[in-house]
C-alpha positions in Angstrom: -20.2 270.1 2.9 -17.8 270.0 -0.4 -16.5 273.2 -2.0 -15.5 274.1 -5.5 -13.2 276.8 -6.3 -15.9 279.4 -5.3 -19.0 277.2 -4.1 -19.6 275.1 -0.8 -23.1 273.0 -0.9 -24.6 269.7 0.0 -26.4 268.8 -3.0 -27.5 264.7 -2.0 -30.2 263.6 -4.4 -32.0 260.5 -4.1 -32.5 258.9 -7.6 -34.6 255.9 -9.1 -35.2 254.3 -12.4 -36.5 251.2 -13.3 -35.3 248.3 -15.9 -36.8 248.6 -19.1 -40.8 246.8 -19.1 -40.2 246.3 -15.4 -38.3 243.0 -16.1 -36.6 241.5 -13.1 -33.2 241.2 -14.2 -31.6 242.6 -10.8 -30.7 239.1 -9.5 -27.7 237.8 -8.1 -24.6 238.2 -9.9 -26.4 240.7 -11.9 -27.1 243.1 -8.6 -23.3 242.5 -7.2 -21.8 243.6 -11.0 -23.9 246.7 -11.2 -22.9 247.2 -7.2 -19.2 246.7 -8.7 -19.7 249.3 -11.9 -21.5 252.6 -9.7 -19.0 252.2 -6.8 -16.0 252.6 -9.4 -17.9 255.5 -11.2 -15.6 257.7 -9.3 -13.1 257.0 -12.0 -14.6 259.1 -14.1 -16.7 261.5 -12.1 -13.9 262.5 -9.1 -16.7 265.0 -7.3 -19.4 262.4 -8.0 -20.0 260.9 -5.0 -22.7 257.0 -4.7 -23.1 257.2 -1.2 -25.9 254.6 -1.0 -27.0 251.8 -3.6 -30.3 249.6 -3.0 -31.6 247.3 -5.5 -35.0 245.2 -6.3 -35.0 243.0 -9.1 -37.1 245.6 -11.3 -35.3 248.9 -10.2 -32.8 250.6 -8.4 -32.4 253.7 -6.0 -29.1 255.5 -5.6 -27.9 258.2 -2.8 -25.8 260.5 -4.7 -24.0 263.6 -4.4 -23.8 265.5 -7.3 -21.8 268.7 -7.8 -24.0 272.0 -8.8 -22.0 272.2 -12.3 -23.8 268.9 -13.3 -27.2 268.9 -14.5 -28.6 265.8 -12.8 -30.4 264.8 -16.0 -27.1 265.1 -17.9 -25.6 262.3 -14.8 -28.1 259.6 -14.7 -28.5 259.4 -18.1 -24.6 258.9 -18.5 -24.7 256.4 -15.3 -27.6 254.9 -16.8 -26.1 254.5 -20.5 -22.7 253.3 -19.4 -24.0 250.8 -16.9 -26.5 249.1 -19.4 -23.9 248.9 -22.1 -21.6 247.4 -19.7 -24.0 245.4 -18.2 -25.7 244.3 -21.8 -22.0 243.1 -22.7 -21.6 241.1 -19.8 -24.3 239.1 -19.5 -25.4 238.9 -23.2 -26.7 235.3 -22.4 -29.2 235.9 -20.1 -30.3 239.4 -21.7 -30.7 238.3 -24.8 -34.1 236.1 -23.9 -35.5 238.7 -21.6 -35.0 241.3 -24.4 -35.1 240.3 -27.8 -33.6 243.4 -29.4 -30.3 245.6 -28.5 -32.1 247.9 -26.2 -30.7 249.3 -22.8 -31.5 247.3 -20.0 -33.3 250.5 -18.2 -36.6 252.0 -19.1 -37.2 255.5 -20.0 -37.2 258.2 -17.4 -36.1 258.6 -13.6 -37.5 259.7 -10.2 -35.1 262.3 -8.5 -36.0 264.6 -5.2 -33.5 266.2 -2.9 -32.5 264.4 0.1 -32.6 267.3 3.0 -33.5 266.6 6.3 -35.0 263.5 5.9 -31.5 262.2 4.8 -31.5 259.0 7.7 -35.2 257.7 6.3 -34.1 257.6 2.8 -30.6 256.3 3.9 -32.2 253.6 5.7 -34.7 253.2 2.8 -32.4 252.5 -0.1 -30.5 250.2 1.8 -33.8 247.9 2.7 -34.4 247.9 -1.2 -35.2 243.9 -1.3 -34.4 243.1 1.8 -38.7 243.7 2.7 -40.3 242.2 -0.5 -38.4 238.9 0.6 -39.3 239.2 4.3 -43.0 239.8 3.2 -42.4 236.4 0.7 -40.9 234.1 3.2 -43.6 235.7 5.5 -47.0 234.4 3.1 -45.3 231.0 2.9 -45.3 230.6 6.7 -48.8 231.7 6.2 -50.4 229.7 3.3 -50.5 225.9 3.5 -49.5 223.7 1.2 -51.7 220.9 -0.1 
């Protein structure tokens, strides 16, 4: 539990958007500087609180305690402005031939729900982001002979 002056709650959330067009930009050294950027959003949210992060190359889920005096619309958007400029800046290169125009790097929208007392399954969930996809991958090569 966290208090404010005059409030105690437990509000965890369990949020997801995708990159814009579903592109899959989330690879390595990509991932690990977006990992790098939400962990040190603290900075400028004190009571904001990233408590998971889990990535795919087309979309990321976060774990995230966020205060009752936030609107969780008003959050992600600002986490996911901020972290596409920053991102956009530092890897121009790359970005630049995946999308041709000065965009955001994330796509319109987000999923959010609560995160009660199922809080273990979607703790374990987000952290597995990626981690399946390429066990099922490495799994169908085993599987599928090569000519």
């Amino acid at each position: 539990m966290l208090k404010m002056a005059h409030t105690v709650y437990r509000t965890q959330y369990h949020v997801v958007w995708v990159t814009r067009y579903r592109r899959k930009i989330l690879c390595k050294g990509v991932d690990e500087y977006l990992r790098q950027i939400l962990q040190s959003i603290g900075k400028y949210f004190p009571d904001l609180y990233i408590t998971e992060i889990g990535m795919d190359q087309d979309h990321i889920h976060l774990r995230v305690i966020i205060p009752p005096k936030y609107a969780v619309s008003r959050i992600v958007d600002a986490i996911k402005t901020n972290t596409s400029r920053i991102i956009r800046k530092r890897f121009s290169g790359m970005l630049g031939k995946v999308y041709w125009d000065n965009g955001g790097i994330w796509g319109t929208g987000f999923y959010v729900s609560t995160v009660g007392g199922d809080e273990a399954v979607i703790r374990e969930y987000v952290r597995q982001q990626g981690r399946h996809d390429e066990e099922q991958r490495e799994e169908l090569k085993k599987e599928i002979p090569r000519p």
